[in-house]
Backbone as CSV, one residue per row, in Angstrom:
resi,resn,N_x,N_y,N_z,CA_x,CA_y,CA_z,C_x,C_y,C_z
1,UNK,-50.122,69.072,51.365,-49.498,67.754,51.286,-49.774,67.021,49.972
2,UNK,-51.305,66.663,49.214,-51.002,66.287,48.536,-49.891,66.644,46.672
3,UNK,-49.997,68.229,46.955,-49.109,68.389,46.344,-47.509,68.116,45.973
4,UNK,-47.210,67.405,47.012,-45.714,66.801,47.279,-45.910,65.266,46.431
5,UNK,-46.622,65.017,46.292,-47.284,63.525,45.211,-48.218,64.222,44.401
6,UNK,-47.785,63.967,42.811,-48.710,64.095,42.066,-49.432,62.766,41.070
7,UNK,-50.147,62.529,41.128,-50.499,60.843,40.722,-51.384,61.322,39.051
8,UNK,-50.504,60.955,37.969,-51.414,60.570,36.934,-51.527,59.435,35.794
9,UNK,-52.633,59.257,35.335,-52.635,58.390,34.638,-52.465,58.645,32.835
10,UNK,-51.411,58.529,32.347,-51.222,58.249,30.980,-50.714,57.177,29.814
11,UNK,-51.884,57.413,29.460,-52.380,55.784,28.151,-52.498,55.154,29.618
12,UNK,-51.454,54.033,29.392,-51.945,53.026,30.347,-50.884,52.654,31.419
13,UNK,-50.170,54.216,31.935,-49.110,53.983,32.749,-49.483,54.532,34.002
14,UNK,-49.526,54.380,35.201,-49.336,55.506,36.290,-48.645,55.790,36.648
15,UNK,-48.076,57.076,36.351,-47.204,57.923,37.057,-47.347,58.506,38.404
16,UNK,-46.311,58.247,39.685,-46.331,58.903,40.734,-45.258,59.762,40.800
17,UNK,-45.269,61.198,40.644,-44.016,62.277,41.020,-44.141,62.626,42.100
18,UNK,-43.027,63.011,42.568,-42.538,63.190,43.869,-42.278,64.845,43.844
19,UNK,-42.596,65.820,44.601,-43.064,67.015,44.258,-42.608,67.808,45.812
20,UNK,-41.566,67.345,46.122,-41.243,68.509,47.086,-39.572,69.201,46.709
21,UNK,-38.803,69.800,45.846,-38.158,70.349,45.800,-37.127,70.696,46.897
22,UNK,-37.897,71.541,47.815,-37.362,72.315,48.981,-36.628,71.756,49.708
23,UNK,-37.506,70.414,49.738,-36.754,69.287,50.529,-36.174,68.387,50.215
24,UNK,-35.753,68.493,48.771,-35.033,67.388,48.159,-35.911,66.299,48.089
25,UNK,-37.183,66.198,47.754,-37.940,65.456,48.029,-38.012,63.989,49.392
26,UNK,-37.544,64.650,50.105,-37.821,64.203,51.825,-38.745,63.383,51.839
27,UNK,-39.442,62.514,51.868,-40.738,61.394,52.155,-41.241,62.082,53.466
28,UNK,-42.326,62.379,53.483,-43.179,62.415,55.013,-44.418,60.873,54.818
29,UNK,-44.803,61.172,55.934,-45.645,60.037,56.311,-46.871,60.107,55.183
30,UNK,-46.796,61.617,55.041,-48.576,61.533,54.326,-48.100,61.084,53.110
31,UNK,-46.705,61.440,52.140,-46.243,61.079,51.144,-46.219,59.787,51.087
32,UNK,-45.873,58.999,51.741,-45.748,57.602,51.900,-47.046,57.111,51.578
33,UNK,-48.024,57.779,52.144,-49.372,57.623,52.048,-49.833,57.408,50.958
34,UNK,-49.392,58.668,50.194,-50.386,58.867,48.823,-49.875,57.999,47.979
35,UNK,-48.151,57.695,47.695,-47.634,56.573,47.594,-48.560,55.232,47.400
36,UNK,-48.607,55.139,48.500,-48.930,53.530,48.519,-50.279,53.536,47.897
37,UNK,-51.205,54.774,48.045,-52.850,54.881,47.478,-52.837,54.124,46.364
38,UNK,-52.160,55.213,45.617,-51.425,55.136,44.218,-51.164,53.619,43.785
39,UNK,-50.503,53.052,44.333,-50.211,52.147,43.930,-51.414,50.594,44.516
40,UNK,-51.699,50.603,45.501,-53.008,50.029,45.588,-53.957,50.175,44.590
41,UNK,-54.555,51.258,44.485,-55.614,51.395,43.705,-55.324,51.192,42.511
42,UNK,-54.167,51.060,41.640,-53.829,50.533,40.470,-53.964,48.747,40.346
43,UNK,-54.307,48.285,41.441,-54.229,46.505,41.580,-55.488,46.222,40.736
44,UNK,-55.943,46.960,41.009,-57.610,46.421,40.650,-58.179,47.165,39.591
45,UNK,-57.450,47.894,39.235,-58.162,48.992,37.408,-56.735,48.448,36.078
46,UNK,-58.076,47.749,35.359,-57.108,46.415,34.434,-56.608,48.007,33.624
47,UNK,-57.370,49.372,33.590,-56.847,50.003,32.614,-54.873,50.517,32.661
48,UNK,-54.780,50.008,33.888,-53.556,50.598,34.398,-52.318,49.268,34.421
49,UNK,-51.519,49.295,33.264,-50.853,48.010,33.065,-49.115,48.335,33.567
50,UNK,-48.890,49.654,33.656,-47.370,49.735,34.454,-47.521,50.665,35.494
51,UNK,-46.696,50.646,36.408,-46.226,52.151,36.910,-44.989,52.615,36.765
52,UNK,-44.939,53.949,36.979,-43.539,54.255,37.193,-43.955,55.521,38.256
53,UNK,-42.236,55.237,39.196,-42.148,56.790,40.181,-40.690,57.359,39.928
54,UNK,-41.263,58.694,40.123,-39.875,59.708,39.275,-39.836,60.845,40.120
55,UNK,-38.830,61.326,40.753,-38.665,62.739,41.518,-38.481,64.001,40.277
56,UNK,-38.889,63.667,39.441,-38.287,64.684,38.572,-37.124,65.377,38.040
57,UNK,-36.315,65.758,37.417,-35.303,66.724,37.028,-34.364,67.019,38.477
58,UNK,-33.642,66.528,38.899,-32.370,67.108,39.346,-32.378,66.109,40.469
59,UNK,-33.733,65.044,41.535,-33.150,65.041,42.153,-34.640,63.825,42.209
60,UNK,-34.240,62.646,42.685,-35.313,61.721,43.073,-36.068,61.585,44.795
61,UNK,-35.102,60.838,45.638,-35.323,61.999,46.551,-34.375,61.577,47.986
62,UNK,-34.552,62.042,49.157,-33.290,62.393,50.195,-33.318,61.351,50.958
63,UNK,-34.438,60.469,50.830,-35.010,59.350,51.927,-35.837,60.259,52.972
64,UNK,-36.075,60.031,53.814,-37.006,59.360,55.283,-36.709,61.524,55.272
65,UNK,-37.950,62.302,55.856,-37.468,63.225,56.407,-37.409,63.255,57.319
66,UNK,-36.346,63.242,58.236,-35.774,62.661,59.983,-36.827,63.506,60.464
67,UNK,-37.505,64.590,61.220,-37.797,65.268,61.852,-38.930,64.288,61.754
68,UNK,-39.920,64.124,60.885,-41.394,63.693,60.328,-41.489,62.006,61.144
69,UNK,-40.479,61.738,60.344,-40.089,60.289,60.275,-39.948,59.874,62.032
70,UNK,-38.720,60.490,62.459,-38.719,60.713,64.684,-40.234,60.771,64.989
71,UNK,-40.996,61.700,64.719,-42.700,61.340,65.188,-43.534,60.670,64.943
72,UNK,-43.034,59.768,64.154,-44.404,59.234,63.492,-43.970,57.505,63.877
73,UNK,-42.250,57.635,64.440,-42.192,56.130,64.980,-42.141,56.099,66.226
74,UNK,-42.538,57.459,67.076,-42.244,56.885,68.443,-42.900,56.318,68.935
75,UNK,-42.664,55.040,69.598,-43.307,53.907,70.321,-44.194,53.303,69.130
76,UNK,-44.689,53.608,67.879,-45.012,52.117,67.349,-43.583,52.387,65.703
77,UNK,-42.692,52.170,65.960,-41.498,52.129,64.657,-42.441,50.990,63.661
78,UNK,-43.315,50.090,63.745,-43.604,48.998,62.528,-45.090,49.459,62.488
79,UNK,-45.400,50.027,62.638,-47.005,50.370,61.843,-46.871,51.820,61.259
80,UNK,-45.506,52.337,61.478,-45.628,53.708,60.719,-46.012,53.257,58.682
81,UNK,-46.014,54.453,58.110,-46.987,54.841,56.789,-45.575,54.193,55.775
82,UNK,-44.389,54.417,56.223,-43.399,53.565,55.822,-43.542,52.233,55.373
83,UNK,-43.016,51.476,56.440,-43.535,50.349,56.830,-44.849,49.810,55.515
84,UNK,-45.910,50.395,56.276,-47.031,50.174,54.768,-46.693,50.472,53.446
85,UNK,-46.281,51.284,52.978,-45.639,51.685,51.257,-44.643,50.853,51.148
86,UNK,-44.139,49.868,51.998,-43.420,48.811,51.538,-43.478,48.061,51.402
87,UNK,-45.102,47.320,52.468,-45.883,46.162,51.700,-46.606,46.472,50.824
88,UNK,-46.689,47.431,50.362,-47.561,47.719,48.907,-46.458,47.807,47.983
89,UNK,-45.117,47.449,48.152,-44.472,47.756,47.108,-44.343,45.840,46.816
90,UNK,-44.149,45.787,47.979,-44.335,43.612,47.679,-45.155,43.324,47.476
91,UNK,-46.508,43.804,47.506,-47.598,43.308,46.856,-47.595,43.700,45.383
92,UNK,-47.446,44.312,45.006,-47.719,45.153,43.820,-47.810,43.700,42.240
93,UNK,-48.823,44.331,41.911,-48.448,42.997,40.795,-48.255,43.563,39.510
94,UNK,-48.192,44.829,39.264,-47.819,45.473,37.732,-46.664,46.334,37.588
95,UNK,-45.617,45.959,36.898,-44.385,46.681,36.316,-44.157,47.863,37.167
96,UNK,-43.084,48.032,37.618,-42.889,48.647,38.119,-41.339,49.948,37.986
97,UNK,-41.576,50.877,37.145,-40.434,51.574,36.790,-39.738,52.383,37.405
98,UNK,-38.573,52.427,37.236,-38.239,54.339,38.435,-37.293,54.822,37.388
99,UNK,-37.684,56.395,37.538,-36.787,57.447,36.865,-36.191,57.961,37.533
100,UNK,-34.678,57.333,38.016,-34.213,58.543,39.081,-32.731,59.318,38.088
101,UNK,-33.464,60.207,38.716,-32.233,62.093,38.401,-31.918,62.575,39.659
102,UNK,-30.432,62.347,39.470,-29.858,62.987,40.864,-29.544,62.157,42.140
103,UNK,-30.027,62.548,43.240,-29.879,61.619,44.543,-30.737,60.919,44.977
104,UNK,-30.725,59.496,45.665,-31.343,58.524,46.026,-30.538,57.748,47.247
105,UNK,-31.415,58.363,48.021,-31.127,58.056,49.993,-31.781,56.817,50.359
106,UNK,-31.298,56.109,51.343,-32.078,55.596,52.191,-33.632,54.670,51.113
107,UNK,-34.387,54.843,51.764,-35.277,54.234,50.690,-35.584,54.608,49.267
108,UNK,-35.093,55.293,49.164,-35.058,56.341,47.816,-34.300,55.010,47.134
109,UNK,-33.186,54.382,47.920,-32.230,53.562,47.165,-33.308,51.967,47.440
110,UNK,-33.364,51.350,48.394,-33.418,50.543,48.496,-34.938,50.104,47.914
111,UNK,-35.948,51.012,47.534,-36.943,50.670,46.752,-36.916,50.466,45.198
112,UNK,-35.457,50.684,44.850,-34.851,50.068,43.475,-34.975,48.765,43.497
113,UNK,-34.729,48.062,44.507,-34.859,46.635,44.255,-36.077,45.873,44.404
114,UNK,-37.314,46.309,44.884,-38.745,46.018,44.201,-39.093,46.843,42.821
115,UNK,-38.474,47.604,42.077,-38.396,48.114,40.583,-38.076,46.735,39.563
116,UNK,-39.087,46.772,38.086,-38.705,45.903,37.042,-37.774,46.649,36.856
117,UNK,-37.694,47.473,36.701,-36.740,48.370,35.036,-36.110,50.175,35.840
118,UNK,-35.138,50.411,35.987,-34.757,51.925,36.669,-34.017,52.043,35.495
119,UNK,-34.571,53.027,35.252,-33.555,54.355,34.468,-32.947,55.277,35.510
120,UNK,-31.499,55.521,35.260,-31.196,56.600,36.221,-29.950,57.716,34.928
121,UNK,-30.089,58.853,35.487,-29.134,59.599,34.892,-27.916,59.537,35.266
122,UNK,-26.384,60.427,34.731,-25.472,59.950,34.672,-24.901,60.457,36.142
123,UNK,-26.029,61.740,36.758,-25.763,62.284,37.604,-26.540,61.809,39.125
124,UNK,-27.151,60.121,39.103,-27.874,59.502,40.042,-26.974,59.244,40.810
125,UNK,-26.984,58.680,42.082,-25.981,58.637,42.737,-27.225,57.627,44.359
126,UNK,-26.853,56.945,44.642,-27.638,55.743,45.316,-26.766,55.568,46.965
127,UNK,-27.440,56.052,47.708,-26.792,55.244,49.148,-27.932,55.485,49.943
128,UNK,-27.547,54.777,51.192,-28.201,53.646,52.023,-27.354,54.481,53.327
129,UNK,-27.098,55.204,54.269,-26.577,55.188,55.628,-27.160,54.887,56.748
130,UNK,-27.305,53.765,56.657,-28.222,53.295,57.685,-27.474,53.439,59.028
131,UNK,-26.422,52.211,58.980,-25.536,52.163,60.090,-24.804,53.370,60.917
132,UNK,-24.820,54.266,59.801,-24.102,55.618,59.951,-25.172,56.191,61.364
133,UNK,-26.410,55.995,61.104,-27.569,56.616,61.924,-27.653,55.830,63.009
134,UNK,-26.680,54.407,63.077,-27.365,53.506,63.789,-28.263,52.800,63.800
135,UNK,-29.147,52.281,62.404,-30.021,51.694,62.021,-29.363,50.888,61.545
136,UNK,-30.624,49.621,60.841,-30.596,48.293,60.368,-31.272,48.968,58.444
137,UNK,-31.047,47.871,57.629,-31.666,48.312,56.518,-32.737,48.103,56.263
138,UNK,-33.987,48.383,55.737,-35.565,48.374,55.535,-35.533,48.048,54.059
139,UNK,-37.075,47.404,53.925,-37.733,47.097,52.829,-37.039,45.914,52.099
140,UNK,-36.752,45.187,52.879,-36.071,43.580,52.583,-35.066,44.173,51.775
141,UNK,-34.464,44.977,51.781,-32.899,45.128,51.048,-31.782,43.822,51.718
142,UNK,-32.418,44.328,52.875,-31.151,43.146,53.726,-31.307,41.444,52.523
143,UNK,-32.271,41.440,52.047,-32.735,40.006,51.435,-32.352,40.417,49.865
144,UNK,-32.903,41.689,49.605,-32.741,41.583,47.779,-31.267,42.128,47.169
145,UNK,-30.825,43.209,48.211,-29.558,43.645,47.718,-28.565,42.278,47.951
146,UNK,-28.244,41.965,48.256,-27.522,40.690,48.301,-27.777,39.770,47.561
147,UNK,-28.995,39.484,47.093,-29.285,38.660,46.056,-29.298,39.214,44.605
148,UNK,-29.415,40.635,44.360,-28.960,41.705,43.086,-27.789,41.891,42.946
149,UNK,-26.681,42.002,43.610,-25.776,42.875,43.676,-24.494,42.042,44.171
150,UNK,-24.799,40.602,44.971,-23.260,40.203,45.256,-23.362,40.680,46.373
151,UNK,-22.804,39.655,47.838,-22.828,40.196,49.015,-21.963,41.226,49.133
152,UNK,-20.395,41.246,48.437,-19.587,42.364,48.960,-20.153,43.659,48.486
153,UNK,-20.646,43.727,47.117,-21.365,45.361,47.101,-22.547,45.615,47.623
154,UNK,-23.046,44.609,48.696,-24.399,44.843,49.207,-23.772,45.788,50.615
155,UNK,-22.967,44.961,50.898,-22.137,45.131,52.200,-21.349,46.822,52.531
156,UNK,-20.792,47.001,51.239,-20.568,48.335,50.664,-21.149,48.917,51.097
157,UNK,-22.052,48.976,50.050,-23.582,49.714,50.069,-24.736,50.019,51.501
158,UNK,-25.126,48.769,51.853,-26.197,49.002,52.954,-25.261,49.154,53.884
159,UNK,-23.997,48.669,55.063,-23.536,48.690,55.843,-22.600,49.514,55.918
160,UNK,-21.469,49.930,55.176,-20.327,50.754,55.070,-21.240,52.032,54.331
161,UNK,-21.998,52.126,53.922,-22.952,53.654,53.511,-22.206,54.525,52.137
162,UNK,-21.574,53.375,51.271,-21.085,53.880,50.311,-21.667,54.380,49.596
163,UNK,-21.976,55.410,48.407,-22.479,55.777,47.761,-22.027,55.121,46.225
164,UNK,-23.162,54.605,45.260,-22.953,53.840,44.563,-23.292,55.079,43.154
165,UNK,-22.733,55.260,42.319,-22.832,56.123,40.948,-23.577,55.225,40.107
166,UNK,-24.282,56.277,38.936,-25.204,55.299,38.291,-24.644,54.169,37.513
167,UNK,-23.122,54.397,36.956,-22.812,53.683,36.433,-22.266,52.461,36.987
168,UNK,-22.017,52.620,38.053,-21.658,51.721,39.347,-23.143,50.555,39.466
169,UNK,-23.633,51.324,39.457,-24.978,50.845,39.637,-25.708,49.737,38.806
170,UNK,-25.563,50.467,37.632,-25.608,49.298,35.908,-24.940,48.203,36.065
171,UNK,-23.937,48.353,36.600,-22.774,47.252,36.930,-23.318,45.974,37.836
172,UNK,-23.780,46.654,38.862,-24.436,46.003,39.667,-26.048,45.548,39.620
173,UNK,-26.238,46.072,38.572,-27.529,44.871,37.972,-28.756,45.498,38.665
174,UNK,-28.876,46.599,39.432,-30.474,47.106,39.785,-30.389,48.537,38.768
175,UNK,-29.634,49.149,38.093,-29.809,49.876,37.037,-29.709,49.431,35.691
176,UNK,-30.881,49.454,34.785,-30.980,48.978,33.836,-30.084,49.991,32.374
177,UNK,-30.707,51.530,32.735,-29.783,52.408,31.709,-29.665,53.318,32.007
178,UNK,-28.572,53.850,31.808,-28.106,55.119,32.187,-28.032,56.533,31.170
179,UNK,-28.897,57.489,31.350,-29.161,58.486,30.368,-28.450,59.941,31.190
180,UNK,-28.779,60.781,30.068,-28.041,62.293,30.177,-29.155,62.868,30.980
181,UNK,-28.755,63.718,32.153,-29.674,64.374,33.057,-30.610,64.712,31.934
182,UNK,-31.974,65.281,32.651,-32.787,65.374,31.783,-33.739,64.412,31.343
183,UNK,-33.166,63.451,31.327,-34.001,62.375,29.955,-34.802,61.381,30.939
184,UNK,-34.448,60.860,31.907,-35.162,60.089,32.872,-36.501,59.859,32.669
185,UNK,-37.219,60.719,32.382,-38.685,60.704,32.432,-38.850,59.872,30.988
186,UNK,-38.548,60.961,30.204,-38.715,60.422,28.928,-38.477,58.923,28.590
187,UNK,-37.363,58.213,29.006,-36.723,57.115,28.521,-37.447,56.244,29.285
188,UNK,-38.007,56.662,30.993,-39.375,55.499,31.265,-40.433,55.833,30.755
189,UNK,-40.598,56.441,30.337,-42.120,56.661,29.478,-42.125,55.621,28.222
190,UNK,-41.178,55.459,27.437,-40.796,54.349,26.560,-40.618,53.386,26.789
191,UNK,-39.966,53.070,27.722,-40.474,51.728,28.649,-41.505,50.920,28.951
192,UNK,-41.933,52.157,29.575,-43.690,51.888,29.766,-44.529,51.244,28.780
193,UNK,-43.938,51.977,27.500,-44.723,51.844,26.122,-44.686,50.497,26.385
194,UNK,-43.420,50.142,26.024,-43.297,48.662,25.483,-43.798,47.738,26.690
195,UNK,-43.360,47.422,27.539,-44.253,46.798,28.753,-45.990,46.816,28.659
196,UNK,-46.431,47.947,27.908,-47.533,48.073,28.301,-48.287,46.822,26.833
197,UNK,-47.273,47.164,25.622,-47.715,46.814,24.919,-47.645,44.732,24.713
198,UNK,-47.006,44.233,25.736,-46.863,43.271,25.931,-48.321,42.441,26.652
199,UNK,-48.424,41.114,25.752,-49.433,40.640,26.605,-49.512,40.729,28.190
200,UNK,-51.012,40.579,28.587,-50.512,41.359,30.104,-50.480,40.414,31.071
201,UNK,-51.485,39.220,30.765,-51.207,37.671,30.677,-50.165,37.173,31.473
202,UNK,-49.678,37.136,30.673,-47.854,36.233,29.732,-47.228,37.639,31.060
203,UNK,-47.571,38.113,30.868,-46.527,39.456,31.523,-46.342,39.164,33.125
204,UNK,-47.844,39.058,33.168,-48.193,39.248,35.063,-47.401,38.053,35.402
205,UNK,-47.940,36.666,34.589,-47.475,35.309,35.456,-46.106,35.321,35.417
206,UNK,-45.188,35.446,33.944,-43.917,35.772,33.757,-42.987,36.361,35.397
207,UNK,-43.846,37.451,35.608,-43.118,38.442,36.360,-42.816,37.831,37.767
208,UNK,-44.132,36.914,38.252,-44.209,36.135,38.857,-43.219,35.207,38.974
209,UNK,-42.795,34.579,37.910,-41.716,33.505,38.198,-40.521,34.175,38.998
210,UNK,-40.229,35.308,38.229,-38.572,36.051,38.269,-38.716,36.333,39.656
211,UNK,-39.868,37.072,40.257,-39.590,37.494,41.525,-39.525,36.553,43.070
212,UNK,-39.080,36.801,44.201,-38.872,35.791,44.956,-40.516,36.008,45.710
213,UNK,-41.116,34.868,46.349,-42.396,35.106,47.107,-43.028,35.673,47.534
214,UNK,-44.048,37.012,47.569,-44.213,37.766,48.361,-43.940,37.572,49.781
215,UNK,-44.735,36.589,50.217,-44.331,36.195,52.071,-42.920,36.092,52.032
216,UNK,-41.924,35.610,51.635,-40.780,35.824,52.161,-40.407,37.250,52.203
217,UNK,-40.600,38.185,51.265,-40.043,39.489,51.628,-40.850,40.206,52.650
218,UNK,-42.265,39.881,52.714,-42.909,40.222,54.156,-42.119,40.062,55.174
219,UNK,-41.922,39.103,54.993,-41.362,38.387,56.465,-39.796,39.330,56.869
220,UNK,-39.177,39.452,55.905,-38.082,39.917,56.067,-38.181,41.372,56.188
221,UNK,-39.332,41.988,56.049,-39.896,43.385,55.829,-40.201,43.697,57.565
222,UNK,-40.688,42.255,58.334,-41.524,42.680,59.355,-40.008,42.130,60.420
223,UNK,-39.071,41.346,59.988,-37.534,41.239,60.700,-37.038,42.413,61.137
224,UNK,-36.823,42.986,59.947,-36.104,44.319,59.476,-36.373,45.780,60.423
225,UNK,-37.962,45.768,60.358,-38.475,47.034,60.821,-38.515,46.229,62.378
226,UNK,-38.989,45.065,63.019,-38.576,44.626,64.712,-37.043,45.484,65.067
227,UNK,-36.279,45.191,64.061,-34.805,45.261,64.559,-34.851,47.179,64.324
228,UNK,-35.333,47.464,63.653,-35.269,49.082,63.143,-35.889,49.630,64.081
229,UNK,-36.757,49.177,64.968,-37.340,49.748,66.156,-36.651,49.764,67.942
230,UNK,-35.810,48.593,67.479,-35.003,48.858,68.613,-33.742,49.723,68.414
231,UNK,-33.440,49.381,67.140,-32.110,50.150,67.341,-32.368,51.782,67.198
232,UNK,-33.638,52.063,66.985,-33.732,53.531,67.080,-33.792,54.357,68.533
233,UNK,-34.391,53.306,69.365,-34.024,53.352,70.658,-32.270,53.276,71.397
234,UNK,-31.625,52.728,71.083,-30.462,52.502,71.180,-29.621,53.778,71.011
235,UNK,-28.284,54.006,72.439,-27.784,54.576,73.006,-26.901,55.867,71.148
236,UNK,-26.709,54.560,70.272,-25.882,54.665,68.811,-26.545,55.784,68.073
237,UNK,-28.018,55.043,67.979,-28.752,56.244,67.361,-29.495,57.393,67.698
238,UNK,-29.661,57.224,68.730,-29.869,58.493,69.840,-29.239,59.413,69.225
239,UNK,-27.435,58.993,69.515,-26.364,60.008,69.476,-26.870,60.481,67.761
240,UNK,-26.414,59.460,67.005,-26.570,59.908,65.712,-27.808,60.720,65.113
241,UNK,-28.474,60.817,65.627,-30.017,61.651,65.647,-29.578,63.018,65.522
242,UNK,-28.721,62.945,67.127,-28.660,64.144,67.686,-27.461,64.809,66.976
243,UNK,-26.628,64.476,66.558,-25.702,64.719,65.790,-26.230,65.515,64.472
244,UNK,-27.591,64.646,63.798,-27.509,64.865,62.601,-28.740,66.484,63.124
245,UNK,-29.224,66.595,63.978,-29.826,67.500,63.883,-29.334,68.593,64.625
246,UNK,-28.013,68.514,65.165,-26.918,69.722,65.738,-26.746,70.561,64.312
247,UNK,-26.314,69.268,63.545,-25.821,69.662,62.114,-26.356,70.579,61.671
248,UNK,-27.681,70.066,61.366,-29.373,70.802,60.435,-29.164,72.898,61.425
């Protein structure tokens, strides 16, 4: 497991890669885990002034892996390892980058909008099927995509399960630049630079202004996943479960 997260620190960035291939990089619970380590333990070591998370070369990653994800919420859906890597993503108080190449599911997408700065390639490609499954949307998207993006392409997006292209994406203001497959890494690594090289000061409080309260996106974090726990129970997503794993 921990090989599916690889966590390092260079100059003064932390990098978290996402390291399962096979699975299109699938999130399991323990991933979520090391995730959030990662990013906790960067709160408190002044040597560590950005992060960034990157699936690597071809593919960022698939969202939630259903099988993992079905066990690990039955009967408590809001204390799963989820859930937690998403208040560590609202807590977080240092820069926060993503390199995505390729596909970005489900939270894969909607953790763009606790990101300062996403690079994505020309071949990124961003959706959300929540409703499709019979779910509600997670990680206060319901609150930030609408406030990024304009309710009708939120609406698109999280509810109708459109798939948004990177350049689509730029458009819509949670992609900052769009590079040639390949380059993702590289072009947040330069990022990083410059962020890092910024007072850190001026940076932290700055960042502070732009973003909306932590407690409000809690709050909307702990809405979100109430409602995500019933409707996983529900007659809709049952079916759609079962559907998607006739499929598999």
């Amino acid at each position: 497991m921990p090989d599916h997260v690889i966590v390092t620190d260079e100059e003064s960035t932390r990098i978290i890669r996402l390291r399962r291939p096979e699975k299109k990089n699938a999130l399991t619970q323990g991933m979520y885990d090391a995730m959030r380590h990662a990013i906790d333990t960067a709160q408190t070591d002044p040597a560590i002034r950005c992060l960034m998370v990157t699936g690597g070369s071809g593919v960022f990653t698939a969202g939630n892996d259903l099988e993992d994800f079905q066990k690990a919420s039955a009967g408590q859906p809001r204390s799963n390892s989820a859930v937690k890597f998403m208040y560590s993503l609202v807590q977080n108080s240092k820069p926060l980058i993503a390199a995505v190449d390729g596909i970005a599911i489900g939270i894969g997408t909607t953790m763009m909008f606790h990101c300062d700065y996403v690079i994505a390639s020309t071949t990124a490609s961003f959706s959300t099927p929540f409703t499709h499954l019979g779910l509600v949307p997670e990680g206060a998207s319901s609150l930030l995509a609408p406030m990024t993006m304009g309710y009708q392409r939120a609406f698109a997006m999280l509810l109708m399960g459109r798939p948004v292209s990177a350049e689509q994406a730029a458009e819509a203001g949670f992609v900052n630049a769009v590079v040639a497959p390949g380059h993702v890494d590289v072009e947040a690594l330069k990022v990083a630079r410059d962020i890092c090289a910024l007072p850190a000061e001026a940076l932290a409080t700055s960042r502070k202004l732009l973003r909306p309260p932590p407690d409000q996106l809690l709050r909307r974090i702990d809405q979100e996943s109430h409602l995500f726990g019933e409707r996983l129970a529900s007659p809709e997503a049952v079916a759609a479960f079962a559907a998607f794993f006739a499929r598999k």
